[in-house]
N, C-alpha and C positions, 0 to 999 in steps of 0.2 A: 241315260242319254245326254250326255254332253254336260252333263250333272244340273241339267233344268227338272224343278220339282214336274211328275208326269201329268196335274191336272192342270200346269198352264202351258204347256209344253208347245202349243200352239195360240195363245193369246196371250203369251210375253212380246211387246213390241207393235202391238198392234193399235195401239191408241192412237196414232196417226190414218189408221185408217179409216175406211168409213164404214160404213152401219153391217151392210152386205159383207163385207171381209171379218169383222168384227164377228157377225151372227155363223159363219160358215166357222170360225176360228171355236168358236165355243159349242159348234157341234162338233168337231173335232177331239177337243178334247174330253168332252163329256164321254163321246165313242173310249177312248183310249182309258177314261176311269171305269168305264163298264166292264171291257174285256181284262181287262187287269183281271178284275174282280171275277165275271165270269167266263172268262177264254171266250176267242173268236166265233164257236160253236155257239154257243148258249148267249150269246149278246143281241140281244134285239132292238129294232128301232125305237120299238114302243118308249123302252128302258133308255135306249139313248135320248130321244126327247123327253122325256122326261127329265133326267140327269143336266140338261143342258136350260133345260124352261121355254119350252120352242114347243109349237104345232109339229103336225106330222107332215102338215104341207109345205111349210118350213124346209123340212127336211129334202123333200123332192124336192123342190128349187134348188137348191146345191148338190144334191146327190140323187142322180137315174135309182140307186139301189144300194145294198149294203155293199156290194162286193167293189162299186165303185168308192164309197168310204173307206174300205178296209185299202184299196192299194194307194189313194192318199195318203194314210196315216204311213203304209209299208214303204212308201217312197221317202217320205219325211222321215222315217226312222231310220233308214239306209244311207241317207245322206249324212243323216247327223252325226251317224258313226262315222262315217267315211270322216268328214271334217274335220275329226277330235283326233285325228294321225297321220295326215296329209303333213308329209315331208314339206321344208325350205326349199323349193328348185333354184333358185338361185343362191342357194352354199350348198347345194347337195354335193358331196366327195365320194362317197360307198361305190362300192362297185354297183353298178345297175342291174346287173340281176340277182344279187343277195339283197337290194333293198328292194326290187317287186316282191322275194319269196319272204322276207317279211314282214309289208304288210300284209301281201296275202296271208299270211296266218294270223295274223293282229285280227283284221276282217274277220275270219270266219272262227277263231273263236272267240271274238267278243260277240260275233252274231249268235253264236251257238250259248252261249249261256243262258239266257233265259229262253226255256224253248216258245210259249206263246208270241214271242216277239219274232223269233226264227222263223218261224212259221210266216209271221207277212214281213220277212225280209225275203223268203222263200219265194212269193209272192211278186215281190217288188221285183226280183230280180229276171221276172217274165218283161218285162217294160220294156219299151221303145230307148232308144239313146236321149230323146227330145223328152221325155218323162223322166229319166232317171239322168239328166245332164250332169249333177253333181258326179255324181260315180263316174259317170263317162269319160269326165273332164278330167277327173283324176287316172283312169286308165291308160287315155292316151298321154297325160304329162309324163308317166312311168315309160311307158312306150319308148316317147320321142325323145327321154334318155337315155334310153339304151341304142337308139339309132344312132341319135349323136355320138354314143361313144363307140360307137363300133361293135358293141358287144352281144345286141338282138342282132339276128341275121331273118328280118321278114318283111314284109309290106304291111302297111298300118290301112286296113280295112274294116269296113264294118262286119262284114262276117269273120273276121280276126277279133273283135271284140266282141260280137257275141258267142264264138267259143270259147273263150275264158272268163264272158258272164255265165254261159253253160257249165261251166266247170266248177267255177262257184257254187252255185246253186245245186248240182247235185253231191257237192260235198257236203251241203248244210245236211240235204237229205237222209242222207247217209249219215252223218251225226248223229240228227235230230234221231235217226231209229236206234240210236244206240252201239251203231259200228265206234272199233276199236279207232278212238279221237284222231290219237298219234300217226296211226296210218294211214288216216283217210286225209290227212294236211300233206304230210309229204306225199303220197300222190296227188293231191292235187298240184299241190308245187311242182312238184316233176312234171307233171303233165303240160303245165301253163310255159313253168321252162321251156321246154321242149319245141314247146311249136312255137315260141320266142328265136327259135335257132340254136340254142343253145345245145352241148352234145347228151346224147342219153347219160354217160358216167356222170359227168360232172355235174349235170341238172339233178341227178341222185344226190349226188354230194352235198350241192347246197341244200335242197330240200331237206334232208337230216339233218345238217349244219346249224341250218337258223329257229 
């Protein structure tokens, strides 16, 4: 993940802050050495405070439950990807919808590699826009140049952007079970093309292309 070692992966940079941030920052990662160790399944709070040196009511002060730790950590891990390939907009030259259908496959197979992490990327990508702003931000940059260039033919909505987070995420699905990698990227490119404006051939075409 952005090549930060994964037990400080949330308490790098945090010295400036204060106790409360600090303390929530080192449950966090203590969660993400647990599940490393034993998958999201089998990770428990017990094990997580412990691993972090915290009460359990510690715990609930910063987190209602696990499932709300687990989409924390699923958000920050989504983002961090996103970060480590987010194009120059201001020198971008590529044509606009060969460079969304490549990161979209940047995206989902560097999500798909490790499957435990896939899993609350899987997760993550259930989110709100105002939760997963990172990705979001990055969505509509791609978007609005392809509008600028003439090349999407659509209106930039939020149910436009949550059907090609929808699209995402059950491509991961569909990886994550073992479907055939290569085909389930190009259809998802095709797909995302497509309702970009782009025409069915040629959204074929990229999708295989890139």
């Amino acid at each position: 993940m952005a090549g930060e070692p994964v037990s400080r992966m949330f308490q790098n940079g945090t010295g400036a802050l204060g106790k409360r941030d600090r303390t929530r920052s080192r449950i966090l990662d203590a969660a993400v050495n647990v599940i490393a160790e034993r998958g999201t399944g089998s990770a428990s709070i017990l094990e997580i405070t412990a691993v972090a040196n915290v009460a359990n009511g510690t715990f609930y002060y910063h987190f209602k439950d696990k499932a709300e730790l687990l989409k924390a950590i699923g958000v920050a891990v989504t983002e961090d990807l996103i970060n480590s390939y987010q194009p120059d907009w201001s020198s971008a030259i590529a044509d606009p919808a060969i460079q969304f259908a490549q990161s979209t496959r940047i995206l989902l197979t560097e999500a798909a590699k490790q499957p435990m992490w896939c899993r609350v990327i899987i997760d993550a990508l259930l989110q709100r826009g105002d939760e997963l702003n990172i990705y979001y931000k990055g969505l509509r940059a791609h978007i609005e140049y392809g509008l600028a260039n003439k090349r999407f033919d659509t209106e930039l909505t939020e149910d436009l952007l949550s059907m090609l987070m929808s699209i995402n995420r059950t491509a991961l699905i569909l990886m994550l079970e073992g479907r055939n990698p290569e085909r389930t990227l190009v259809q998802a490119i095709e797909a995302k093309l497509r309702i970009l404006g782009i025409a069915p051939e040629e959204a074929r075409e990229i999708a295989e292309a890139t």
